[in-house]
N, C-alpha and C positions, 0 to 999 in steps of 0.2 A: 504224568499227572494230567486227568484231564482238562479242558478249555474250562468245563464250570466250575471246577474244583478253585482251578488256580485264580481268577475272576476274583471270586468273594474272601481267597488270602488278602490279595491285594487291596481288596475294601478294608477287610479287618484290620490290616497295617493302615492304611492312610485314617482310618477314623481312629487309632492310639492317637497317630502323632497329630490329628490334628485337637482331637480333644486336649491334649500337652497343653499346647497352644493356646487355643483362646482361655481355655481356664485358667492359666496363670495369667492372660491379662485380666479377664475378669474378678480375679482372685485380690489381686494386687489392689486393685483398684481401693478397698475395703479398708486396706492396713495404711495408706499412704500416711495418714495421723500422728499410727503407731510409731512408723517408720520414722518421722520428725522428730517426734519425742525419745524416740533412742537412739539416734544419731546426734540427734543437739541442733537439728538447724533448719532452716526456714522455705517457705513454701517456694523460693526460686532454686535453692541446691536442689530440695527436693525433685522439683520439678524432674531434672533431667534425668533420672532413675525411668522416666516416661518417653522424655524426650532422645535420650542416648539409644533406648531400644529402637527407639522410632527412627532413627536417621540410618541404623547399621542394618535392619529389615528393608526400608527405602533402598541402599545400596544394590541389595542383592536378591530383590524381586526380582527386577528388568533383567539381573545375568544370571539366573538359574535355571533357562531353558538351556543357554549354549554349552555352562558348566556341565549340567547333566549327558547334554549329545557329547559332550567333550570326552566327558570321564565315566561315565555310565549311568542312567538313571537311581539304579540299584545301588551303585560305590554314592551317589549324589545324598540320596535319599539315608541312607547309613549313618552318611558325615554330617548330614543337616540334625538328625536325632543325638545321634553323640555330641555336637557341640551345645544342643539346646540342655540335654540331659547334663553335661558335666557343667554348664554355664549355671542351673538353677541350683547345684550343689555350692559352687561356689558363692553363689548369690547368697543361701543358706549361711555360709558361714563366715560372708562378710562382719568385719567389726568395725572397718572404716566406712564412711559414704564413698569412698573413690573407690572404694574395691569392690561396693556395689554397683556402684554405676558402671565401670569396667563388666563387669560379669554380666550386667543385662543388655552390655553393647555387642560381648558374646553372644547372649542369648538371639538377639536380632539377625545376626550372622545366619544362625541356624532356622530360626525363624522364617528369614526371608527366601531360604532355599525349600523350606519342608512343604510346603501347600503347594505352590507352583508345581515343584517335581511330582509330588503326589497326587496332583490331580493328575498331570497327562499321566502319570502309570495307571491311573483309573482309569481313562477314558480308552487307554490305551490295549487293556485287557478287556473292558466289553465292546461286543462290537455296537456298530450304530443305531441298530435297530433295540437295543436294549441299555443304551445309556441313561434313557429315565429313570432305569433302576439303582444305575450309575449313581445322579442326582439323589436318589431319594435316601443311598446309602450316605451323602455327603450332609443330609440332612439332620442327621442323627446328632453329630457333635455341634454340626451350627444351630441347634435348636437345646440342647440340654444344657450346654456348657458352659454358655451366658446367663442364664437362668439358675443352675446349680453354683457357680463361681462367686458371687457374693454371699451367700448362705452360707456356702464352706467356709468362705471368709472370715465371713462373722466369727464362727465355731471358734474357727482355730486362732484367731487374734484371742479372742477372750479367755476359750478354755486351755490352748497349749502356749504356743508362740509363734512369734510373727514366718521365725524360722521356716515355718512348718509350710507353708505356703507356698513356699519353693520348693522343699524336701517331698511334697507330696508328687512332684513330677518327677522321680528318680522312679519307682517303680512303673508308670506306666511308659514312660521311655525304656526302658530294659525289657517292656513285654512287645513294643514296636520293635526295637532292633532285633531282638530274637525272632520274631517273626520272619524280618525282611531276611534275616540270615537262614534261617531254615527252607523259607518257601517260597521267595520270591527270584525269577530270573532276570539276569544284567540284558537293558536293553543301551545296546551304542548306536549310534548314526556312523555311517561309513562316511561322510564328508562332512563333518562338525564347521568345518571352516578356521578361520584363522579368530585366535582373539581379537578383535576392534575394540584398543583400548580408549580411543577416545569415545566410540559409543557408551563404554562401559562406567565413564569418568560423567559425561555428559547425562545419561540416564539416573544412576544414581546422586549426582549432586544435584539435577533438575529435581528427582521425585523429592528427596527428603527435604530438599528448601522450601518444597510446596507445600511439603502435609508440615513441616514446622512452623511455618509463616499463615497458613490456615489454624494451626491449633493457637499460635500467639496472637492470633489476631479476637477471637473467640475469647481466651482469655484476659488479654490485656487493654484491647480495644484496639477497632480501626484507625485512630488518630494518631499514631505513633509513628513516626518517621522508619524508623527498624523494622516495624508492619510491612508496610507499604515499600519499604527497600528489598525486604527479602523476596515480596512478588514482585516485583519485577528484575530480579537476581532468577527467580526462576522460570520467568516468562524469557528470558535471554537463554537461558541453559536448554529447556526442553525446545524453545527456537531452532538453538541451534542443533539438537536431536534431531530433529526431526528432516532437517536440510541434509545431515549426515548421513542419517542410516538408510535413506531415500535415494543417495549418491551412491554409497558405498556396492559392491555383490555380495559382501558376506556382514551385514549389519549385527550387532550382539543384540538388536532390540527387533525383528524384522516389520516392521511397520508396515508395511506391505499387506501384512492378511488383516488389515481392516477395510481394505479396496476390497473384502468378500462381502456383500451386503450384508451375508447375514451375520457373519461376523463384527461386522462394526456397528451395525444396530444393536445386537446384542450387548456389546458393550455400554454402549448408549445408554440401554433400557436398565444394564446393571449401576449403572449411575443414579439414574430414576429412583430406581425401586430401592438401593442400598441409601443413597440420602436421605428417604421418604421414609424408611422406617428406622434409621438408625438413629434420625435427628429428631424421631418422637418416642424412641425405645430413653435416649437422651432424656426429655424432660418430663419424663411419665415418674419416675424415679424420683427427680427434684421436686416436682409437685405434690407427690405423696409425702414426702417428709415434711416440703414446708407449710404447705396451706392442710393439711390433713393431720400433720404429726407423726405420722407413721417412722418408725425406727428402718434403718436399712435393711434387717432380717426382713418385718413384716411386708416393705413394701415389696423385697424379693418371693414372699410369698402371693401377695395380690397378680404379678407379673407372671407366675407360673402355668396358669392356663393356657396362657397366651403360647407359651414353648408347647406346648401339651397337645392342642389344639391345631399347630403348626407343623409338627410333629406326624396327628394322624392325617391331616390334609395333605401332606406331600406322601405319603404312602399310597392314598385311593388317587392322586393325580398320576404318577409314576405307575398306575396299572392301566386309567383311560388316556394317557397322552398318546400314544400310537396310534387311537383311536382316532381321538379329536383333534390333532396335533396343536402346533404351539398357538396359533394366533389366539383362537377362541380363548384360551384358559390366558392369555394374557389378557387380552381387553377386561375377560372380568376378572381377573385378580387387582389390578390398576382402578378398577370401579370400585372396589372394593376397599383401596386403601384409600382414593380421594371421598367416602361416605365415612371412610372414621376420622380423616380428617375434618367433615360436616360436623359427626358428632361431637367430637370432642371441645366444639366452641360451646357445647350445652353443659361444660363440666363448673362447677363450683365448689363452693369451697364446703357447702355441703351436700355435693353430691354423694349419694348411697354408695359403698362399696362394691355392693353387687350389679350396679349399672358401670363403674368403673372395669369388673371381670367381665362383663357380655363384650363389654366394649373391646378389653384387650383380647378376647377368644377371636371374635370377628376380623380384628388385626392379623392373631396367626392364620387366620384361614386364609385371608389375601394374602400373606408371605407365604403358608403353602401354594398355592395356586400358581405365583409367581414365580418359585425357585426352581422344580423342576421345567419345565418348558424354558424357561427363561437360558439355563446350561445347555441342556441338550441341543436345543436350537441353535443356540451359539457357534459349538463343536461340530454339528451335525457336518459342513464341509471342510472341516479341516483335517486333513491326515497324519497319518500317525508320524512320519517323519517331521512335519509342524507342527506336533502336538505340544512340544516342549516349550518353540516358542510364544505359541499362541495362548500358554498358560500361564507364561509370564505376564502376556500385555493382561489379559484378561483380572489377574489378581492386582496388579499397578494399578486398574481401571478402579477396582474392588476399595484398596487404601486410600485412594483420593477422593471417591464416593462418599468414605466412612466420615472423613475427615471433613468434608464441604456439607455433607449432612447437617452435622456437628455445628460445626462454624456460624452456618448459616441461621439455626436455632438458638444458639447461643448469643448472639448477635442479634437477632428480630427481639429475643427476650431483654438483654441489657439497654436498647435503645428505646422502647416503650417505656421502661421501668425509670428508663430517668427521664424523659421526655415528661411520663406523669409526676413525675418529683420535685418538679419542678410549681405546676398548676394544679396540684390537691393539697388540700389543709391535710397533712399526714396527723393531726391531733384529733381529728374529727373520729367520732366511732366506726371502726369498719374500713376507713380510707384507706389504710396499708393492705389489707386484702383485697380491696376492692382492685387497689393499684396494680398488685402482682395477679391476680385473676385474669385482668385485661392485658399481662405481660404473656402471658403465658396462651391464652387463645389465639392472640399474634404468631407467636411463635410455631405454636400449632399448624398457624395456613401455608407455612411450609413446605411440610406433606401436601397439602393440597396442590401444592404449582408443582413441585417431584410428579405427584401420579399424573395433573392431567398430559406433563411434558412425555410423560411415560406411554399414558392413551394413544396421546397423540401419534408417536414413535413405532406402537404396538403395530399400527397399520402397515406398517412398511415388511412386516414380516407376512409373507407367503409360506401356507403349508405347502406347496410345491417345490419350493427352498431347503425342505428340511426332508423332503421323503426318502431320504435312506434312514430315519431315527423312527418312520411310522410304520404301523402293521401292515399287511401286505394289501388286506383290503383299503384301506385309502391310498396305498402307494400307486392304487390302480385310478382312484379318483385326480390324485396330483399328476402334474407333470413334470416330474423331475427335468431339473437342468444336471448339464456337465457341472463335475466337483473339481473346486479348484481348493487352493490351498496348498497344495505337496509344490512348492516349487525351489526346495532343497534337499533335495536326494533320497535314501529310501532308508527304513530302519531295520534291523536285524535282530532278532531274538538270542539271546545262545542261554 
């Protein structure tokens, strides 16, 4: 089989399962309601249908580089789809709340293996000079499938059942593993290393105390003792990470390749750019339904340009990024998203629809701009024997992003809102809009400290940094440095 052929398998397979993936969180999201009312119980059981996914994904982000060098990328990638696929059946046919919750703690399992493995097997089949197309294929599910996931939602709550929601990921999990089984090759590392189970204990109880104690503190509030306990439960835990797998030769997490500039900027910048737009994709949503009225189909439709939009921007980036490499297109992708941070303080409560879509088009265009250059570059020094772990820190970097996004909008929003609660006549005409209008442009400037910390960050990336990812004529303007990263052995195709 040739080198192009097999390449765009490999894409095909990681955009099934990743599309799996976000769709059914996005899916889910819709029926939580439902889900209360046919179970019998309240927004705290509920909860953990969220929260249990989230702790068993946390686990096994950080160990799904060494599991895959372990055991194959290919056997890795297989077991991560079949436990997601057989987990959303059972989640299907849950009749207790514990048996769902169980099911989507499976699901996480699989979850937390399937995108890390899959990316390094992308990056890992194109070579460097053509990873932007790598990116732009990555693009495809993280742009449709957040934007399609409440819509379907909606459908399928109303017109079939809640079931369905999870059952709709049986068949495209069956068309990922047939894939990986038909055309894809087992790649192994000849020196995996030994398991390091306290990296492995230490990594996953760090990350999910983190993104737990950021979601409850978002939604319960800062002031709670529990809050504030769990971070510093997780400021102790990833402490002590990080003194570990720094000591350690064979770390389960290797920390080590973010000593690669471009590698640990890169993360950096995916902090930036994933909090900046996650934590206003976050209250774009809430806004439209409550100061505008919008139903949750319609404001899924307002939203859709915005995918659309993002979509074809990371297509024409991923053809001039070799060209231009990464700096340029990030400076102004990060310009981009701190002016619709600008704009968005001119929103009201009767602001036009159609200034709302310019608004969220101009959004995807700085998330295209931002997502390929932003991977490529990242990768651009790291080799294919570190590609597994460098995939893991990079998606850890990714959920903790999502989550302090979040957090941190949800939070600017609740403590305006009652700060004004306090000193407006809420009886006066208008004073409750007026109140949550001014909760919500706060919340807003968010994005704005995300991108300029992002600008700012931008600079530290050198197209000379990244010239085995550029075309040949710039490669000839940069000056490459020596590539580091591979400082765990080599890997083998069979």
């Amino acid at each position: 089989m040739r080198r192009l052929e097999y390449k765009w398998l490999v894409g095909i397979t990681f955009v099934l399962g990743l599309i799996m993936q976000i769709l059914d969180m996005t899916v889910l999201n819709v029926a939580l309601a439902t889900l209360g009312r046919e179970f019998h119980v309240g927004e705290g059981t509920l909860q953990w249908v969220l929260t249990g996914y989230m702790i068993s994904l946390a686990v096994f982000v950080p160990s799904s580089g060494w599991i895959a060098d372990r055991f194959g990328s290919k056997r890795t990638f297989q077991l991560a789809v079949v436990l997601f696929t057989l987990a959303s059946v059972l989640c299907g046919l849950a009749t207790e709340m514990w048996m769902l919750i169980g099911a989507r703690v499976l699901q996480g399992v699989g979850g937390g293996m399937l995108v890390p493995v899959g990316q390094a097997m992308l990056f890992r089949a194109f070579p460097a000079n053509e990873r932007a197309k790598a990116s732009a294929v990555l693009s495809i599910p993280i742009t449709i499938a957040p934007t399609l996931g409440p819509l379907l939602g909606g459908v399928l709550v109303e017109y079939a059942s809640w079931r369905w929601i999870f059952f709709i990921n049986v068949p495209v999990g069956a068309v990922a593993l047939l894939f990986t089984v038909l055309f894809l090759k087992e790649e192994h590392r000849e020196r995996p290393g030994r398991f390091d189970l306290p990296g492995f204990v230490l990594a996953g109880a760090g990350l999910a105390t983190l993104l737990v104690s950021l979601d409850q503190g978002a939604q319960l509030g800062w002031g709670r003792p529990s809050v504030w306990g769990a971070l510093l439960v997780s400021a102790v835990l990833i402490g002590g990470l990080v003194v570990r797998e720094l000591r350690t030769a064979e770390p389960m997490l290797d920390l080590r390749l973010l000593g690669d500039r471009l590698f640990g900027t890169g993360n950096a910048l995916l902090v930036c750019s994933t909090g900046a737009i996650f934590g206003t994709l976050f209250l774009l949503p809430l806004f439209l339904q409550k100061l505008h009225g919008f139903s949750p189909f319609e404001s899924g439709l307002v939203l859709m340009p915005q995918a659309l939009t993002m979509l074809a921007a990371t297509q024409v980036v991923s053809r001039i990024y070799g060209r231009f490499g990464p700096r340029p297109l990030l400076l102004i992708g990060f310009s981009v998203l701190i002016t619709v941070g600008l704009a968005l303080q001119l929103l009201s409560t009767t602001t036009p629809v159609w200034f709302l879509v310019v608004l969220l088009m101009w959004l995807g265009l700085g998330m295209g701009l931002l997502m390929t250059p932003l991977q490529t570059a990242a990768f651009a020094r790291i080799s294919g024997a570190a590609m597994g772990h460098a995939s893991s820190l990079f998606n850890a970097s990714r959920q903790v992003a999502t989550a302090l996004g979040t957090a941190v909008c949800a939070t600017i929003l609740v403590a305006i809102t009652e700060a004004r609660s306090s000193t407006v006549d809420l009886a006066a005409p208008g004073a409750v809009e007026q109140m949550q209008m001014a909760a919500y442009r706060g919340a807003f400037l968010a994005s704005i400290g995300f991108g300029v910390l992002g600008l700012l960050l931008s600079l530290r990336v050198r197209n000379a940094d990244a010239a085995a990812t550029l075309d040949d004529q710039e490669k000839s303007r940069a000056r490459p440095r020596k590539r580091g990263g591979d400082r765990s052995g080599t890997t083998t195709v069979r």
